[in-house]
C-alpha positions, 0 to 999 in steps of 0.5 A: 179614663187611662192615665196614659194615652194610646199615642204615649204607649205608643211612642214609648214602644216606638223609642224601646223598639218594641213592636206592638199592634194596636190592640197590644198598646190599648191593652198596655195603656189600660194596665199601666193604670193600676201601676200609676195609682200605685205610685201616686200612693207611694208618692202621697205618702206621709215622711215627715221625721223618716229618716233617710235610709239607703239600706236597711241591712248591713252589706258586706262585699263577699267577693275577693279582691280583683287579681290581674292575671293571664289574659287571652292574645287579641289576635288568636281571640279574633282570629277565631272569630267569624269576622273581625276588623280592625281589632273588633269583633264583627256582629250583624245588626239586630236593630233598624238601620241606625 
């Protein structure tokens, strides 16, 4: 028996806005089993006296230190665009009608 049902798959890709047939969410359903035993084992496992530790190396920000400098016109910008309103770029719509 799957960990997860067909429906849960199947709302999950609904929310995701992924289409799948239904093939794909039964195939997607069974392959989630082995992830979940694996995380049942994770969640399992003995930490008693683990200290807690967020990294176990030592970090260091090699990046400089952020410098204002010259920045580009708005208006130049946007009027290279193809179509801007009201100081933003206009992109066509990539998800249902929301």
């Amino acid at each position: 028996m799957s960990t997860f049902s067909t429906d849960e798959v199947a709302e999950l890709a609904a929310v995701a806005h992924i289409d799948m047939n239904d093939e794909e969410i039964r195939k997607l359903a069974e392959d989630l089993d082995p992830l979940a035993e694996w995380i049942k084992k994770i969640s399992d496992a003995d930490i008693e006296g683990v200290p807690p530790t967020t990294n176990p190396l030592s970090l260091t920000n090699v990046l400089r230190e952020d410098v204002v400098g010259e920045t580009l016109d708005r208006d130049e910008v946007l009027a290279q665009a193809p179509e801007a309103e009201a100081g933003m770029f206009q992109v066509p719509q990539i998800l249902g009608e929301e």
